[in-house]
MARMAR-275173 format. One record per residue (C-alpha): residue in three letters; z, x, y. Coordinates in nm, 3 decimals. Example, Ala and Ser with C-alpha at 12.3 -4.5 7.8 and 13.67 -1.06 7.14 Angstrom:
residues 2
resn / Z / X / Y
ALA / 0.780 / 1.230 / -0.450
SER / 0.714 / 1.367 / -0.106
***
This chain:
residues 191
resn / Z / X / Y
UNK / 0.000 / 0.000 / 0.000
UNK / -0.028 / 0.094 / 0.351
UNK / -0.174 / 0.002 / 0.678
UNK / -0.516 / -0.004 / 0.892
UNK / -0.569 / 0.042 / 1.255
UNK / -0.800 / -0.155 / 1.476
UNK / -1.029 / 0.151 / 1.448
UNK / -1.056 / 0.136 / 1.031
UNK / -0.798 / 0.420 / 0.980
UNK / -0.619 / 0.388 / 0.628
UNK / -0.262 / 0.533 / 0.644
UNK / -0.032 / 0.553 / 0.344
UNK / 0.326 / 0.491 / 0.261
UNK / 0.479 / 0.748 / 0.089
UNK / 0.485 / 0.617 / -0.253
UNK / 0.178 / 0.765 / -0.475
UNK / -0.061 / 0.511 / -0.642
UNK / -0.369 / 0.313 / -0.624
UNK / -0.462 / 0.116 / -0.346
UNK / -0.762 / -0.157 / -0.310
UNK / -0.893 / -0.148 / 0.047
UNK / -1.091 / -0.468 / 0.098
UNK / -1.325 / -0.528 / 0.453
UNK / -1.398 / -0.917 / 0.520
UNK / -1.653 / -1.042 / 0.794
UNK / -1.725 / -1.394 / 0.719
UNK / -1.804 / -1.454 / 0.396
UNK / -1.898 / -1.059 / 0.361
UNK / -1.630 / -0.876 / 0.156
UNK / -1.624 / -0.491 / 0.043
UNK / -1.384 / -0.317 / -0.177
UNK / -1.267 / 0.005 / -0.252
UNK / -1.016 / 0.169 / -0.462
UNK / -0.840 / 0.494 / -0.316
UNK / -0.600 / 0.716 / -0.553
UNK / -0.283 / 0.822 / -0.317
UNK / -0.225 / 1.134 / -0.467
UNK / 0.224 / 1.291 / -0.351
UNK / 0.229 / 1.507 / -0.106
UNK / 0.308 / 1.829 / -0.205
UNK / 0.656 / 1.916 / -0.080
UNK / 0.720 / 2.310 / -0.012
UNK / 1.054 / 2.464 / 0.090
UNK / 1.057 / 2.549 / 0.411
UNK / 1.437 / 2.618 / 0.484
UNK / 1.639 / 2.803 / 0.255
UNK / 1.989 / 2.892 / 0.300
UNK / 2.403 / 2.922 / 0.171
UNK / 2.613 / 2.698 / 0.296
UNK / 2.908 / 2.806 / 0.476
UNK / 3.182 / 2.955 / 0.278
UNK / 3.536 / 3.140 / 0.311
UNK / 3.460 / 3.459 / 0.480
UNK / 3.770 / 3.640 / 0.250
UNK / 3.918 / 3.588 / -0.092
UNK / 4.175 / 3.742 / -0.277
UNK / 4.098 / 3.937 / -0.577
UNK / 4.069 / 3.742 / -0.891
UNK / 4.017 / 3.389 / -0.666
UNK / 3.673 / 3.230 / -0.714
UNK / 3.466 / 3.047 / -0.471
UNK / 3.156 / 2.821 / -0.526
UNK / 2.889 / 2.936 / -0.370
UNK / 2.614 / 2.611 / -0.284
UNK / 2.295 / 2.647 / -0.113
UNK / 2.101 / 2.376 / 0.140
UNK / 1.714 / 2.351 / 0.103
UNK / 1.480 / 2.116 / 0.357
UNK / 1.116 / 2.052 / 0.280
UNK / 0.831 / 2.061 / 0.552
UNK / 0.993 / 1.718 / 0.651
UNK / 1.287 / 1.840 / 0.731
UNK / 1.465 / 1.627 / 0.429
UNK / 1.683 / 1.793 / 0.201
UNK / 1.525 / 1.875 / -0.143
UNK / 1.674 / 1.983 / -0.489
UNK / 1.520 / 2.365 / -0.584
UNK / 1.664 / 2.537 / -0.884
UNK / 1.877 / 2.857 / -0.733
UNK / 1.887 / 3.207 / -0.908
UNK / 2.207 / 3.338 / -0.789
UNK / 2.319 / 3.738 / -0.779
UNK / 2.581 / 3.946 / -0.672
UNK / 2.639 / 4.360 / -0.568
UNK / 2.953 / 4.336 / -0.745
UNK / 3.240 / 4.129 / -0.926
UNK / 3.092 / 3.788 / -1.154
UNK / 2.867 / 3.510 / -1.044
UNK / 2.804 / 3.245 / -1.268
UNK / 2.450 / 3.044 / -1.285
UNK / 2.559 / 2.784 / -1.066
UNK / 2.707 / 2.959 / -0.782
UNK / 3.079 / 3.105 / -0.884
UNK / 3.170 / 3.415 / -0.746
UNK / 3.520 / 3.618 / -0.822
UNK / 3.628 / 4.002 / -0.787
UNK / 3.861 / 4.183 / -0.941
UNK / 3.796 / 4.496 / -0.701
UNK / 3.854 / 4.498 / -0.320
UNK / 3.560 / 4.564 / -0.129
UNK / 3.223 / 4.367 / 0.055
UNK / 3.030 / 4.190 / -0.133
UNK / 2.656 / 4.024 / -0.112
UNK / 2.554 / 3.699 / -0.222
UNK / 2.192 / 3.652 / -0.268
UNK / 2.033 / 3.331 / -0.341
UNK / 1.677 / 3.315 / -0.467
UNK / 1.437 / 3.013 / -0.555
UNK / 1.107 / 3.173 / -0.664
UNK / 0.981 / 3.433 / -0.373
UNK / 1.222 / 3.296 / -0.103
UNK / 1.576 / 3.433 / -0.103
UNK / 1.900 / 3.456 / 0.133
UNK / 2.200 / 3.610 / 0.167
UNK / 2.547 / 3.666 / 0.273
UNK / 2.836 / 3.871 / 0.220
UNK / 3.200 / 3.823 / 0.132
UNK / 3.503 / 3.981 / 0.152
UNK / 3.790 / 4.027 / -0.148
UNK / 4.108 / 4.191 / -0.061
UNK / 4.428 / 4.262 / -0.275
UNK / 4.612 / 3.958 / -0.353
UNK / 4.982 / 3.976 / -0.234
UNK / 5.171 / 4.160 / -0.494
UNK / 5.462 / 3.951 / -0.646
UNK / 5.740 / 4.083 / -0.850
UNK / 5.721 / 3.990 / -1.210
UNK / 5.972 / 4.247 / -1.364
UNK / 6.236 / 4.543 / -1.327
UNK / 6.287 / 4.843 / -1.585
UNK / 6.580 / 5.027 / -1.549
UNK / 6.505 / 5.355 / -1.704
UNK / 6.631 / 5.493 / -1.891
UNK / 6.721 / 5.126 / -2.053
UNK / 7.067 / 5.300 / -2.200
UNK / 7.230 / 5.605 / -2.229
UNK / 7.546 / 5.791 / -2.273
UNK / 7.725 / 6.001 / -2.074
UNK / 8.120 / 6.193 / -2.061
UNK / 8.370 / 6.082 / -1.900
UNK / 8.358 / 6.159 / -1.496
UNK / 7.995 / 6.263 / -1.553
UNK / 7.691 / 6.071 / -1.376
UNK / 7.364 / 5.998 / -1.442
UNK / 7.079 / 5.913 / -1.217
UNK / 6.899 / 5.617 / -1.297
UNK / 6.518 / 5.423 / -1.173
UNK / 6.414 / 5.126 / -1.100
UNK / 6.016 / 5.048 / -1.202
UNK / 5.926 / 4.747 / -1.014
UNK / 5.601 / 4.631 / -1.151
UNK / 5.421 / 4.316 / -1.012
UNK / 5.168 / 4.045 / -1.166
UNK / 4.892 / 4.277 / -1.265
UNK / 5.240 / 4.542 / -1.393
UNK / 5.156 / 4.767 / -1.135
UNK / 5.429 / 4.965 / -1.008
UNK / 5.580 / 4.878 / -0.620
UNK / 5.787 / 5.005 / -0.366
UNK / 6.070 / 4.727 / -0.263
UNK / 6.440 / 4.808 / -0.185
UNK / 6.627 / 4.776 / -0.525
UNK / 6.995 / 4.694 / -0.481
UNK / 7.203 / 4.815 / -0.760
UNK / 7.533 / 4.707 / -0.884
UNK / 7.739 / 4.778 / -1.181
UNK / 8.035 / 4.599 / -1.384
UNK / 8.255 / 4.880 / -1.349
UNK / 8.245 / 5.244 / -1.205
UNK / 8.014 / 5.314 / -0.909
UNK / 7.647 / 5.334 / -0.827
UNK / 7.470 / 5.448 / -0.524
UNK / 7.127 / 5.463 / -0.469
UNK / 7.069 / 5.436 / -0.887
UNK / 7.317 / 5.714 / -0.935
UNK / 7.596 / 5.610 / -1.174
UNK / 7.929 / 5.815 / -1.228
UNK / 8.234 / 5.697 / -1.439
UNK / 8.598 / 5.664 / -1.396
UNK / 8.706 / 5.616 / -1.714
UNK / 8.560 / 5.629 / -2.101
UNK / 8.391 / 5.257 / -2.187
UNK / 8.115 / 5.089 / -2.173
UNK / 7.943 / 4.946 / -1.879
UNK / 7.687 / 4.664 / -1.721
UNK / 7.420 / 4.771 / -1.458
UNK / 7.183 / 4.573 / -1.291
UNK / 6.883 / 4.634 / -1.031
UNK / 6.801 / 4.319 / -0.837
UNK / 6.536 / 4.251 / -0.515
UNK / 6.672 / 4.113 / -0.212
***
């Protein structure tokens, strides 16, 4: 279906098909078939949507991409996505488990975009405290000097104040000394 001008000019609707054209004048009539072939749509703007500029290692973001035909309506193109580093998945999900910049490239055929990203460290969070050595013996009126390994999530080791405190006796600074034969409790905490 479609439409005709005063002047005889045919224009289509966008649906494909076939369309029968028919002239009158009188009793005169005149037909004609026309095949309305789609229009061929063609990507003419290609690019990745707006995103978080950082993430923290091991996070993941979605990456999504926005494509407009020669229209300038949005259209559906199948995306080939890559990264310089870390894991993307085939539809668009990115994560790092190094620090660093990062690009993003989309592609769909010959056209392709990009952008970059950021991962940093992810806070670290204490998960556990060794005392080392875990026990030991020692005289009477002798010390020992004793650590604290901190380790967070990933049990990597990190500096924080330990405070120390034992049952009996004294400690300072992880240094332990005795008063008396016996056998005693010492902790480490944080904060």
């Amino acid at each position: 279906s479609g439409s005709i001008d005063k002047e005889g000019n045919f224009t289509t609707r966008e649906e494909a098909g076939k369309v029968t054209i028919t002239a009158r004048y009188e009793k005169l009539e005149s037909n004609v078939q026309l095949e309305v072939l789609p229009v061929l749509l063609f990507l003419t703007n290609f690019s990745i949507v707006e995103h978080a500029s950082k993430i923290e290692t091991g996070e993941c973001v979605e990456f999504k991409t926005k494509s407009k035909d020669q229209f300038g309506k949005d259209m559906s193109v199948l995306v080939q996505w890559e990264a310089s580093g870390g894991t993307i998945t085939p539809d668009g999900k990115f994560s790092a488990e190094e620090e660093g910049k990062y690009q993003i490239w989309a592609r769909h055929g010959k056209v392709s975009t990009y952008t970059e990203i950021e991962v940093v460290s992810a806070p670290s969070i204490v998960s556990q405290i060794k005392i080392v050595p875990e026990s030991s013996q020692i005289y009477e009126k002798e010390s020992i000097q004793l650590k604290a390994e901190v380790l967070d999530q990933k049990n990597k080791a990190i500096l924080v104040p330990v405070e120390w405190g034992c049952s009996e006796g004294n400690i300072e600074k992880g240094k332990f000394w005795n008063t008396r034969e016996g056998k005693y409790k010492i902790w480490a905490k944080i904060g």
